[in-house]
C-alpha positions in Angstrom: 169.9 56.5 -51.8 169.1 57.4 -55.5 171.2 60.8 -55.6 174.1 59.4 -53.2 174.2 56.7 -55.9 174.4 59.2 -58.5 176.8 61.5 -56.7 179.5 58.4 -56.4 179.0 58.1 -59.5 179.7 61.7 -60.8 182.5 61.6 -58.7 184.3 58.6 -60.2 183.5 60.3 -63.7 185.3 63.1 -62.8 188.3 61.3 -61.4 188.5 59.3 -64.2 189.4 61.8 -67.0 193.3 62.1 -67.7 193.5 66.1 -66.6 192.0 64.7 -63.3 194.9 62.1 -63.1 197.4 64.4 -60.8 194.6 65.0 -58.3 193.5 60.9 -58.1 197.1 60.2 -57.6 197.7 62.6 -54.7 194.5 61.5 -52.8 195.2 57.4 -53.3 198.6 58.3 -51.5 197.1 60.8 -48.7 195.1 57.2 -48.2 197.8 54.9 -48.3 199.8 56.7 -46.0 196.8 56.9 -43.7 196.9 52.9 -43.7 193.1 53.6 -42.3 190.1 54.3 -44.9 188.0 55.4 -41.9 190.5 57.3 -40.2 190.3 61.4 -39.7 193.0 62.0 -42.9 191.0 60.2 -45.5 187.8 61.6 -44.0 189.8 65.4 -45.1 190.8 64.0 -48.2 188.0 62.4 -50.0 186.1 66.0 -48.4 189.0 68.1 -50.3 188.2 65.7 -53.8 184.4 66.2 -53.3 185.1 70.2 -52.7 187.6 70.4 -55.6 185.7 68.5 -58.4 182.3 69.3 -56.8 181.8 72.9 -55.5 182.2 75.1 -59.3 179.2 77.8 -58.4 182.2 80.0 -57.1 180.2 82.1 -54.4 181.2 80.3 -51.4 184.1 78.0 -52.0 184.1 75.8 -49.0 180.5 75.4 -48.9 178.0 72.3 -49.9 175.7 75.2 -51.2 178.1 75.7 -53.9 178.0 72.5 -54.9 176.8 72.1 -58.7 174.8 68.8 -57.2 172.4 71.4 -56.1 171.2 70.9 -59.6 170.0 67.9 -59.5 167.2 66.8 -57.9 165.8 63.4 -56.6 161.5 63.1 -56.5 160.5 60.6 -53.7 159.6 57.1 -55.2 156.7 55.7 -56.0 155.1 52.0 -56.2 153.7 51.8 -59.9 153.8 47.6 -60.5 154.3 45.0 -58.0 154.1 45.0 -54.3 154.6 47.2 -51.3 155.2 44.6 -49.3 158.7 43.5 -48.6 160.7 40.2 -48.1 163.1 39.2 -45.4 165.8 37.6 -46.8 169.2 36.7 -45.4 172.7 37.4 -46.2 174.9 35.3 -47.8 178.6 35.9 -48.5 180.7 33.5 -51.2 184.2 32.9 -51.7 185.4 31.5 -55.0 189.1 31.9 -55.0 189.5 28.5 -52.6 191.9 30.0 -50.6 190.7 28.4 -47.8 189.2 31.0 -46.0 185.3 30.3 -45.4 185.9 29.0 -48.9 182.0 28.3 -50.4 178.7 30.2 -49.9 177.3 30.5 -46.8 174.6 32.3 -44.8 175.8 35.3 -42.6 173.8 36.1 -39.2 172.3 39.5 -41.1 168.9 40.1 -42.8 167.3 42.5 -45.1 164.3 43.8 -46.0 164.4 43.8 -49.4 161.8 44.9 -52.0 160.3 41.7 -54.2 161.9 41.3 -57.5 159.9 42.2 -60.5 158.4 45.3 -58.6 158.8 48.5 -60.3 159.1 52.1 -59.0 158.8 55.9 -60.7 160.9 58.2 -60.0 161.2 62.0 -61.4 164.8 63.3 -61.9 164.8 67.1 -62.3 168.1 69.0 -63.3 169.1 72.8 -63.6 172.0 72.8 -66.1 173.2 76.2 -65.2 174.7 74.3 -62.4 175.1 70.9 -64.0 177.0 72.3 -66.6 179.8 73.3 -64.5 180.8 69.9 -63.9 180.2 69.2 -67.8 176.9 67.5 -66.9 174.4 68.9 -69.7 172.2 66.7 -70.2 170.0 63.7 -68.2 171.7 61.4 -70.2 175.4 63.0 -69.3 174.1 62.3 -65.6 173.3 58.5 -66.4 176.1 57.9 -68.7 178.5 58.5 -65.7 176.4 56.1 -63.5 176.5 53.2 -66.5 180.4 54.4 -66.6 180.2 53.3 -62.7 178.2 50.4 -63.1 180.5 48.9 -65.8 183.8 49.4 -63.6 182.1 47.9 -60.8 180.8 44.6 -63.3 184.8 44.8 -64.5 186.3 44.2 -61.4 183.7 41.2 -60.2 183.8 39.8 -63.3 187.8 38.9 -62.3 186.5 36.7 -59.2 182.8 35.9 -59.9 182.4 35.1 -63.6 182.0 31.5 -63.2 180.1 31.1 -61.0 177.6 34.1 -61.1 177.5 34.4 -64.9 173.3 35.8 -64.7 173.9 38.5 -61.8 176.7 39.6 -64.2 174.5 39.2 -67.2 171.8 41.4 -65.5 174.3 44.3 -64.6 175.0 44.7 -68.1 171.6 46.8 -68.2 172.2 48.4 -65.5 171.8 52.4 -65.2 172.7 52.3 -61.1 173.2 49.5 -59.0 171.3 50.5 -55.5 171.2 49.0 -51.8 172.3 47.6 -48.7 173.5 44.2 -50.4 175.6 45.9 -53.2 178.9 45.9 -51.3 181.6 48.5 -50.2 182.8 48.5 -53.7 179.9 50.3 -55.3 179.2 52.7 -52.7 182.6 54.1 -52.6 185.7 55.4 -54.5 189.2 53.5 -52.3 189.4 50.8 -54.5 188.6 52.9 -57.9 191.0 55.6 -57.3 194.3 52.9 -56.0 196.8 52.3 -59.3 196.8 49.7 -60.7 200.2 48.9 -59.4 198.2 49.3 -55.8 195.2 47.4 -56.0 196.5 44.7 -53.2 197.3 47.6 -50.9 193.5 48.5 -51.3 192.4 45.4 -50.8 194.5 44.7 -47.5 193.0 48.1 -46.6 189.2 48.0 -47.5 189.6 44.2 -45.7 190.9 45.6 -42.1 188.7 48.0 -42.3 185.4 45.6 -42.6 186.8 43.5 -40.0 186.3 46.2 -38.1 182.7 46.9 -38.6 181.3 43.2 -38.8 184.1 41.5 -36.2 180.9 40.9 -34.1 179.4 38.5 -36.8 182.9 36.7 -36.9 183.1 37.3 -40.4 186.7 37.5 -41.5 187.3 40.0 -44.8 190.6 38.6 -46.1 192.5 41.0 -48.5 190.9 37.7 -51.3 188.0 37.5 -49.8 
């Protein structure tokens, strides 16, 4: 969860920077033309962007095991403060925009076993720059300063819709080196909405939305493109 966090991350640095900007462009319209995020032509073309900004140790092109990821490595976690026991809370979803679509907060039929707050965890982050350095990763803090860089984009764009009435859970992701979890929404875990221009941001929206109708229509939870 740790790495796949970081590996977004990475990724969305990478798209970001303006010599990058031809190669965003072309995959946002290989998506829009697909009109399906989960359909088999995204699926080749966020593969392609992982390959292309992703796979720089030049032995086996096509390959995860060129990948300069393979530099950076994720110890398994452990408990230092707190509890190991976990809590069982349920999901709620909120809609501030009063559009009249399941306008309020409101409880979903899904729970999660969440770890309690305040409990703190160690983790050991080991890199090999020879490979990190291809992707102009040379550093620990290079690595975390792309994951604040995703972090703040992600506080940017709920900050639009959530600011008043979520002003703390905002506040709190201001710290934030990586945001992690099953309750952090589609937005963090991928790039569709990040890589969409500006002028295209409703076209994500309407796309990301069909899409999680699709996956919770058995909770009868609708995902309008303002939801």
């Amino acid at each position: 969860s740790i790495k796949g966090a970081l590996r977004t991350s990475i990724l969305y640095s990478l798209l970001m920077k303006p010599e990058n900007s031809k190669f965003r462009a072309r995959i946002w319209n290989e998506i829009e033309a697909s009109g399906d995020i989960a359909g088999k032509d995204v699926g080749k073309a966020f593969r392609r962007l992982e390959t292309d900004l992703l796979s720089k140790l030049e032995k086996y092109r096509n390959d995860m095991l060129n990948s300069s990821l393979r530099g950076l490595k994720i110890s398994d976690t452990m408990c230092v403060s707190g509890s190991y026991d976990t809590v069982v809370l349920q999901k709620r979803s909120a809609n501030v925009k009063g559009n009249g679509l399941n306008e309020g907060e409101h409880g979903l039929p899904i729970f999660l076993e969440c770890i309690p707050g305040g409990t703190s965890f160690e983790i050991q982050v080991t890199a090999d720059y020879t490979m990190l350095s291809k992707i102009g990763l040379d550093s620990i803090n290079a690595v975390f300063d792309c994951s604040r860089e995703f972090v703040s984009y992600n506080r940017q764009v709920w900050a639009e819709i959530f600011s008043k009435d979520y002003p703390s859970q905002l506040a709190e992701m201001e710290a934030a080196d990586l945001w992690l979890g099953a309750g952090t929404g589609f937005l963090s875990k991928t790039l569709v909405y990040a890589i969409a221009p500006e002028t295209k941001k409703s076209v994500a929206r309407k796309l990301i939305a069909s899409y999680l109708d699709r996956v919770f229509k058995k909770s009868g939870h609708n995902h309008g493109a303002e939801d």
